[in-house]
DODOMI-135238 format. One record per residue (C-alpha): residue number from 0; x, y, z. Coordinates in nm, 2 decimals, always signed. Layout:
> NUM  X  Y  Z;
...
This chain:
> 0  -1.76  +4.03  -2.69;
> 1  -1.98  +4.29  -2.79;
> 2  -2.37  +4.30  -2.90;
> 3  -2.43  +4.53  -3.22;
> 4  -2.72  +4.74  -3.20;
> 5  -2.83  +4.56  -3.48;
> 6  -2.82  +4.13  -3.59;
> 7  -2.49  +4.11  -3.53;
> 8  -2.28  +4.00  -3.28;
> 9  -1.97  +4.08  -3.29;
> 10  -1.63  +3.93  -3.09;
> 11  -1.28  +4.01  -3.04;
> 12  -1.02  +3.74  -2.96;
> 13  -0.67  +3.77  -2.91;
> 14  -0.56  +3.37  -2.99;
> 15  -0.60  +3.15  -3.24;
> 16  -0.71  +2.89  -2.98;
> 17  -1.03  +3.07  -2.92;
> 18  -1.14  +3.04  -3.31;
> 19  -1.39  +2.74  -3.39;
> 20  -1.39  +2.52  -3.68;
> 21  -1.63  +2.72  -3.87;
> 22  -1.37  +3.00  -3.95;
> 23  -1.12  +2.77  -4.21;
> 24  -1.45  +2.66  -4.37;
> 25  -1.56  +3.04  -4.42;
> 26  -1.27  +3.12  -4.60;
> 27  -1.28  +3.04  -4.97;
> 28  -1.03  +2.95  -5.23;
> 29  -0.66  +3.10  -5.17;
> 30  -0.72  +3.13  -4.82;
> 31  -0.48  +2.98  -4.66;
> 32  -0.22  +3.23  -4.51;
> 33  -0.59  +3.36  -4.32;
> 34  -0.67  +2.96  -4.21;
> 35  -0.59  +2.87  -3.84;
> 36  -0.22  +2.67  -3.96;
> 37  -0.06  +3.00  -4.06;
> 38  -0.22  +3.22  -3.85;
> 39  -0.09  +2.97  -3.53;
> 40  +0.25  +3.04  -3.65;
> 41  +0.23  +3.41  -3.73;
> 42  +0.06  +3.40  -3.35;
> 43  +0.35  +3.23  -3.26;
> 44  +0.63  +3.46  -3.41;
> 45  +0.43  +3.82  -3.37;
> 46  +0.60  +4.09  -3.15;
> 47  +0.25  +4.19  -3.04;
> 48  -0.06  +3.93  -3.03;
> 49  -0.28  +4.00  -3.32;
> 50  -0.63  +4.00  -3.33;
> 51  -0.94  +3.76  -3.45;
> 52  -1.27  +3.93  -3.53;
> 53  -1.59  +3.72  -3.62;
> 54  -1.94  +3.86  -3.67;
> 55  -2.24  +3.59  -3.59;
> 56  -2.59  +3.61  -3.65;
> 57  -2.83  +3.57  -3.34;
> 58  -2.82  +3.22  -3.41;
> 59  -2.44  +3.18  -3.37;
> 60  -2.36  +3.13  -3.71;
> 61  -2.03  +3.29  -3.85;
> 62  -2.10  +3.51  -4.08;
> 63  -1.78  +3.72  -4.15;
> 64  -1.38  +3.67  -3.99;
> 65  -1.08  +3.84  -4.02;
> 66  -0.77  +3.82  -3.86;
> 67  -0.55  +4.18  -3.82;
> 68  -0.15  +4.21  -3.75;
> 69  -0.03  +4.50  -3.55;
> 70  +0.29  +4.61  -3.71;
> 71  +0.56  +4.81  -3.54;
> 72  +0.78  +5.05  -3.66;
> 73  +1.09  +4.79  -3.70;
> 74  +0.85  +4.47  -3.77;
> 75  +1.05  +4.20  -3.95;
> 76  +0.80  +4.11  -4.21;
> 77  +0.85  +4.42  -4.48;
> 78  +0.63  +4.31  -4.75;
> 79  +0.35  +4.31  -4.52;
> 80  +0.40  +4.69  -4.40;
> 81  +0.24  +5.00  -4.63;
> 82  +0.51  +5.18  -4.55;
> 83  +0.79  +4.99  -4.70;
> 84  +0.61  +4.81  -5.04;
> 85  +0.40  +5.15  -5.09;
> 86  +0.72  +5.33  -5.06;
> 87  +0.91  +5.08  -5.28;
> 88  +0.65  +5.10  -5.60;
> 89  +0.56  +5.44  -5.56;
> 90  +0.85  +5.59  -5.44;
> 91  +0.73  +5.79  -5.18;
> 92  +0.96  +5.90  -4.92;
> 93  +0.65  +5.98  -4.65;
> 94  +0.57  +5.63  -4.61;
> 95  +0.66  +5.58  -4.27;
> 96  +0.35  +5.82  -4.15;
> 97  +0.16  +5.48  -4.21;
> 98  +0.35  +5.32  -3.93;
> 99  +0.27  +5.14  -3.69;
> 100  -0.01  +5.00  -3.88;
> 101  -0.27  +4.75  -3.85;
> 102  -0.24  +4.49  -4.15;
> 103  -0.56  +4.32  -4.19;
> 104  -0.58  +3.93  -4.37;
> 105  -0.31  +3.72  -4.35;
> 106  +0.04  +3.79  -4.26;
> 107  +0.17  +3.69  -4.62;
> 108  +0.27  +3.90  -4.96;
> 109  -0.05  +3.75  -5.16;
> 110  -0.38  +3.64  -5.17;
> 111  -0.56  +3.90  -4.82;
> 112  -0.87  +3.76  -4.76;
> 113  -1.15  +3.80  -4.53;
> 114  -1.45  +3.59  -4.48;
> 115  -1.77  +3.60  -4.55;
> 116  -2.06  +3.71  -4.83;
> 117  -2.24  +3.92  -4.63;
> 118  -2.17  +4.32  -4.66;
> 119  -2.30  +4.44  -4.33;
> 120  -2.11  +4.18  -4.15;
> 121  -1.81  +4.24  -4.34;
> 122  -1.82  +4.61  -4.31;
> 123  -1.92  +4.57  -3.92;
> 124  -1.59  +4.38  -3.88;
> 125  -1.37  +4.64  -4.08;
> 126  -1.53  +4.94  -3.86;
> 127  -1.48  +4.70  -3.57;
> 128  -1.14  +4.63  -3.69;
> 129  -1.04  +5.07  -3.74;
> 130  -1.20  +5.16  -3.40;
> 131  -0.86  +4.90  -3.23;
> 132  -0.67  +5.03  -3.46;
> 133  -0.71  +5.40  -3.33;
> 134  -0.74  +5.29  -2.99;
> 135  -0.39  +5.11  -2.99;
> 136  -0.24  +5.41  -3.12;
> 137  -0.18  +5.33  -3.48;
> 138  -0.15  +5.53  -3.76;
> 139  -0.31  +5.37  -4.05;
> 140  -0.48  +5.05  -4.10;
> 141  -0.44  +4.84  -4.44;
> 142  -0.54  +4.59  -4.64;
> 143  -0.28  +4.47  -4.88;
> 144  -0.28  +4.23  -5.18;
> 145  -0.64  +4.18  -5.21;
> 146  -0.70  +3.97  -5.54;
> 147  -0.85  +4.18  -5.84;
> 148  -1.17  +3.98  -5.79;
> 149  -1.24  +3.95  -5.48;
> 150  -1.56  +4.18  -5.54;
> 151  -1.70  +4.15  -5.18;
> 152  -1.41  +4.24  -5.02;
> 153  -1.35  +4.55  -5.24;
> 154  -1.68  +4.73  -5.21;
> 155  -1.66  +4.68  -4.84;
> 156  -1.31  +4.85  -4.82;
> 157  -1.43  +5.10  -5.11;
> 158  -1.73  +5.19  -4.89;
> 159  -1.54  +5.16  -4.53;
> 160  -1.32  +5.47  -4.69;
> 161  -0.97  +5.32  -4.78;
> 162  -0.78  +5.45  -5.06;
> 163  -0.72  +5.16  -5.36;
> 164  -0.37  +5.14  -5.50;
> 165  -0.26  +4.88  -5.75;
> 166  +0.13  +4.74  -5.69;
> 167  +0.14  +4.34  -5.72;
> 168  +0.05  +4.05  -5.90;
> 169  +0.04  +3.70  -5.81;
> 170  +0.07  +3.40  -6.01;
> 171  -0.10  +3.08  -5.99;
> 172  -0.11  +2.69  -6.18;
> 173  -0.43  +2.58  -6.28;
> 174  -0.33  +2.17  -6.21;
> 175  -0.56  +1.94  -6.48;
> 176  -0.68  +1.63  -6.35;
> 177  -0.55  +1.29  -6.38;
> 178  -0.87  +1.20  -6.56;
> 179  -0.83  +1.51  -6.79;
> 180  -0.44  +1.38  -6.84;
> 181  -0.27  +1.53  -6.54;
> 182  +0.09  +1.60  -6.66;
> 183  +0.06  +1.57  -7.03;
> 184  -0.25  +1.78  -7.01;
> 185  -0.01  +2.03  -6.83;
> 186  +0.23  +2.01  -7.16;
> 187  -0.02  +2.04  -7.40;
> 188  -0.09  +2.38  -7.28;
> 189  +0.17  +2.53  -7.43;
> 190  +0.28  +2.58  -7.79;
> 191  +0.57  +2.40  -7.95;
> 192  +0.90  +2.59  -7.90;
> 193  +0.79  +2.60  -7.47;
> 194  +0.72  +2.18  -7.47;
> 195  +1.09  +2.15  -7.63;
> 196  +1.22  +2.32  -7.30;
> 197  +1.01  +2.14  -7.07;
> 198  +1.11  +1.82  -7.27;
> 199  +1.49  +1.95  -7.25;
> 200  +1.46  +2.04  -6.91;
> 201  +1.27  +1.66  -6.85;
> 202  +1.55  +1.46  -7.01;
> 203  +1.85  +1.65  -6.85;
> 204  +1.70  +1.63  -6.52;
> 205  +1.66  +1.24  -6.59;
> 206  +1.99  +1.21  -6.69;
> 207  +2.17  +1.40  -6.44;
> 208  +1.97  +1.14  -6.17;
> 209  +1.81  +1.33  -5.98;
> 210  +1.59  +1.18  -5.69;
> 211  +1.29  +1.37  -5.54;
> 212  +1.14  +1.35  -5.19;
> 213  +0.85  +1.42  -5.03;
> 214  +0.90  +1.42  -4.66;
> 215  +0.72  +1.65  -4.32;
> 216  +0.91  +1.92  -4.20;
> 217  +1.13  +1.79  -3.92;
> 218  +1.41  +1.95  -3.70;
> 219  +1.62  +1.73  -3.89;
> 220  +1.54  +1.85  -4.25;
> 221  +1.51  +2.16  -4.10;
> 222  +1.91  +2.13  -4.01;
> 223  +1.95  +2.04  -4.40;
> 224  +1.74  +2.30  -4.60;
> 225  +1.82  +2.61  -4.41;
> 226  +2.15  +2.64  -4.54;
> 227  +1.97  +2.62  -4.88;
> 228  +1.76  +2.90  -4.84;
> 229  +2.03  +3.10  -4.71;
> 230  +2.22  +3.02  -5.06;
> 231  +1.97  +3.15  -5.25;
> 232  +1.94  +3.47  -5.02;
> 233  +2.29  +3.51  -5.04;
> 234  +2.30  +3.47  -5.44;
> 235  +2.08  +3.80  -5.46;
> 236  +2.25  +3.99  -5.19;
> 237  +1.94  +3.95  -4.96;
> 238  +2.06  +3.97  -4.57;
> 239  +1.94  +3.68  -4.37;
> 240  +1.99  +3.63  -4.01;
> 241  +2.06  +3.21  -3.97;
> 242  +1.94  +3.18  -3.66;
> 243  +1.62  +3.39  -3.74;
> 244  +1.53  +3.19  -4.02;
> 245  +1.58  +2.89  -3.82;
> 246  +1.35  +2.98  -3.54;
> 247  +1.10  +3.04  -3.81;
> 248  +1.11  +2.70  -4.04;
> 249  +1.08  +2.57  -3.66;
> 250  +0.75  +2.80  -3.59;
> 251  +0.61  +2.65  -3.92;
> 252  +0.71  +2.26  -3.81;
> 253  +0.54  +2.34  -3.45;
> 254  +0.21  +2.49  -3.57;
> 255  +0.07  +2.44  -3.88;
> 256  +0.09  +2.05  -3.88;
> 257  +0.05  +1.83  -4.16;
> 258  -0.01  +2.11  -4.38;
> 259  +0.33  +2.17  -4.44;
> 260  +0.55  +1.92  -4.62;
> 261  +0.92  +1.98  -4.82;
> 262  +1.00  +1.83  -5.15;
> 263  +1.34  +1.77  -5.20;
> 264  +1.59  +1.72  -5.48;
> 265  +1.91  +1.49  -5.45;
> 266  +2.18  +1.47  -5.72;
> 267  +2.44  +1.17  -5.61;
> 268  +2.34  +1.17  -5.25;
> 269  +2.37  +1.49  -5.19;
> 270  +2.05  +1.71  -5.09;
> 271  +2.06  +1.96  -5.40;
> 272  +1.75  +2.20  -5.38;
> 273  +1.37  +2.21  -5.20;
> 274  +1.06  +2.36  -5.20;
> 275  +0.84  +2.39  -4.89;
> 276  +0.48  +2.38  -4.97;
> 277  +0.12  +2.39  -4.78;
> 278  -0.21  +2.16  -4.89;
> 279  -0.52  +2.35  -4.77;
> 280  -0.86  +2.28  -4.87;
> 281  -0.75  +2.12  -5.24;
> 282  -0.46  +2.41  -5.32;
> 283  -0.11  +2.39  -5.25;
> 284  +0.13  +2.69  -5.16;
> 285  +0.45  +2.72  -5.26;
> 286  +0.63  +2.89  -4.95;
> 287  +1.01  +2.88  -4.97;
> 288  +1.30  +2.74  -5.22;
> 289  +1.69  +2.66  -5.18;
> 290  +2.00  +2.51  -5.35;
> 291  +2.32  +2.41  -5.31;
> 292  +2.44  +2.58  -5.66;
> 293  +2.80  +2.39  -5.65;
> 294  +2.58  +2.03  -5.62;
> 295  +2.30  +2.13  -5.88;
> 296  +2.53  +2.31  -6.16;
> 297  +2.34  +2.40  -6.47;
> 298  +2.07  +2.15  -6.38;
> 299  +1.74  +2.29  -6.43;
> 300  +1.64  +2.20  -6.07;
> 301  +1.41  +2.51  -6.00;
> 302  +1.20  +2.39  -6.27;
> 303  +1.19  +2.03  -6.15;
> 304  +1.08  +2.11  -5.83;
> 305  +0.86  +2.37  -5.79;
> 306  +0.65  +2.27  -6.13;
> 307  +0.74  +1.96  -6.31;
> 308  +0.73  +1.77  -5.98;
> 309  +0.51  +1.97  -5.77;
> 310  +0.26  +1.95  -6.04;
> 311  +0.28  +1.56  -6.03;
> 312  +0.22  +1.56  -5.68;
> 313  -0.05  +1.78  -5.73;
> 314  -0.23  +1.56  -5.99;
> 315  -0.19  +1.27  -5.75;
> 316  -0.37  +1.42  -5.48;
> 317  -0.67  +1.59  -5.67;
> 318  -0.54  +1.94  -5.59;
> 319  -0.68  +2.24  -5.79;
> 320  -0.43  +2.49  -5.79;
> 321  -0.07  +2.57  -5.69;
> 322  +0.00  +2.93  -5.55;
> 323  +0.36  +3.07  -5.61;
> 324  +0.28  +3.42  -5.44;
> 325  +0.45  +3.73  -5.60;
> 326  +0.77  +3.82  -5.78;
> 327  +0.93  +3.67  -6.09;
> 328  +0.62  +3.67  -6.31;
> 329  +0.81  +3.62  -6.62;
> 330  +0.98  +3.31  -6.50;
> 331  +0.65  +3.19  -6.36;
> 332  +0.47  +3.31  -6.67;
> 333  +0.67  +3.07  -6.92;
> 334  +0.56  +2.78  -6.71;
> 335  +0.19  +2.82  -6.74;
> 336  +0.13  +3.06  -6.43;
> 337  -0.17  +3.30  -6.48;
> 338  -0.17  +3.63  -6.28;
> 339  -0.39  +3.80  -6.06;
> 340  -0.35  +4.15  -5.97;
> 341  -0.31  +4.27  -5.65;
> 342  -0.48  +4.56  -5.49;
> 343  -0.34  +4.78  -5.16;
> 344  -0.64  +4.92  -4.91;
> 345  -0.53  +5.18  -4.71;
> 346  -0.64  +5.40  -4.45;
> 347  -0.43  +5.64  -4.27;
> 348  -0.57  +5.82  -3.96;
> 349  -0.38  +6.15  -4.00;
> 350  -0.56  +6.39  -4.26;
> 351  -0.23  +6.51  -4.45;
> 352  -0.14  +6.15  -4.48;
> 353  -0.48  +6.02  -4.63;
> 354  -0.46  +6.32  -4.92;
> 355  -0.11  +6.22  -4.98;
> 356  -0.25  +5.86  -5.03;
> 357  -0.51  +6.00  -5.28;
> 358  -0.25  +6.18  -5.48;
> 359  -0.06  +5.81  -5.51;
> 360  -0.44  +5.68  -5.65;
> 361  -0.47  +5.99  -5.88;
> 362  -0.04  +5.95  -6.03;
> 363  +0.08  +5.67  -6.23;
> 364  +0.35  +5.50  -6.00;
> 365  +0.28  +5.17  -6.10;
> 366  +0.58  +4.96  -6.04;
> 367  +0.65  +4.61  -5.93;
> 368  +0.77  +4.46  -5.62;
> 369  +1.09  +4.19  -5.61;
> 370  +1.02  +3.91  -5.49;
């Protein structure tokens, strides 16, 4: 812990153990890949330990947190390293100059957040943040998918010197209340020809019989859905390592608690599709999907669980909004998704490499991402 010359007080931790209860509740909305469930698991599956700053006033209060990811060269988790989504959109072949890189917010592809309102603070924890950055030896440090209005955030990164580059958006579902009609509220929204698909896609699911359930994430279900996910990797020529994945979905079941539940999808016994989701704070998060395609056939299961259902389950338990992350905008678009665009901070250490990132600001490379 270290004293600023100034109000602050400023402290570096290396576990999420060490944070208090005051950091989840300085978070606001779409905050949960930065709350202490996730961050326990991305603790728990990180190559190197990442970091925790806070700022406090004299009193102790918190007045500003963010977490921070050192990424190596090889790290496993591509859509959170500059070098690999910057190099994707913009197609830019020097990309790798940004690694290894310090990735500040949460280690997810949507929704970076830091806390807190204050701009010194803020801005004391993102010099606080560059200075272990340069001392571990890193070449950049970055702040990716910061939401469009997340004004705070962006004037401190503006005025901390990182370079702004637009390259994502990410889609969200408003859910109405049960007292403002909950699921017929959600139909309503749309014009005519879209509420004869959902009603198509209603009736066929009804008839086909399929059974939905909402269950914890156990090593049991574990056993079942990971050959799901797998599926759908496979379907889109996405490698996947089985026993990797595994270890993960077991990560999530070991750390983040109750805030992880899977809804599943049966057609004649036989486990057909899931979604696994987090509840934080009133907003769910829509993590990861899978099918057996042979079991679910033209059935619009995909719908029926991550929105006809979800949303239900939503409405039932007063929750605000359902996060689906990034990718597939279109398909999220038709069912009543808004967006929200997606920004890239980033800083890199070496000269030549911070005027090549200004030349990226100044070109129009726009491009999406896959999901």
């Amino acid at each position: 812990m270290t004293d600023s010359p100034g109000r602050l007080t400023l402290a570096v931790h290396r576990g999420p153990h060490a944070l208090d209860p005051a950091w989840d509740s300085a978070f606001g909305a779409r905050s949960f890949f930065s709350a202490t469930p996730w961050l326990r698991h991305a603790h728990a599956t990180a190559a190197t330990a990442p970091y925790y700053f806070t700022a406090r006033s004299p009193g102790g209060d918190l007045l500003a947190a963010l977490p921070a990811h050192p990424l190596e060269d090889d790290a496993p988790y591509v859509f959170c390293r500059p070098d690999f989504v910057l190099g994707r959109t913009y197609d830019a072949p020097w990309t790798p100059d940004l690694m290894p890189a310090l990735a500040l917010g949460g280690r997810n592809p949507s929704h970076g957040k830091a806390a807190g309102a204050d701009p010194d603070a803020l801005g004391a924890l993102l010099t606080t943040a560059e200075e272990q950055a340069r001392e571990d030896g890193m070449r950049s440090v970055c702040f990716l998918y910061v939401d469009e209005d997340d004004d705070v955030l962006r004037t401190a990164l503006t005025g901390a010197g990182y370079t702004d580059l637009a390259f994502e958006t990410a889609y969200s579902l408003d859910v109405p209340s049960a007292a403002d009609g909950g699921f017929e509220a959600y139909r309503a929204r749309f014009g005519r020809e879209t509420r004869r698909r959902i009603r198509r896609d209603l009736r066929r699911l009804e008839e086909a019989g399929v059974r939905y359930e909402l269950s914890p994430l156990t090593d049991d279900l574990i056993d079942r859905i990971a050959p799901l996910e797998l599926n759908l990797y496979a379907k889109y020529g996405t490698p996947a390592d089985a026993d990797a994945f595994r270890r993960v979905l077991t990560s999530v079941a070991t750390n983040t608690g109750d805030t992880a539940r899977v809804l599943t999808a049966e057609l004649d016994g036989r486990l057909a599709g899931f979604v696994l989701f987090f509840t934080h704070r009133g907003e769910m998060y829509a993590r990861q999907t899978g099918y057996d395609y042979e079991a679910k056939g033209d059935i619009p299961l995909y719908f029926g669980l991550l929105y006809y259902e979800l949303l239900r389950l939503a409405v039932t338990e007063d929750v605000t909004a359902i996060h689906y992350g990034t990718g597939s905008g279109d398909v999220k678009l038709s069912r009543g998704c808004t967006g929200r665009a997606q920004l890239a901070y980033v800083k890199a250490f070496d000269p030549q490499t911070g005027v090549r990132l200004a030349e990226l600001k100044l070109g129009d490379h726009g491009a999406d991402i896959p999901a």
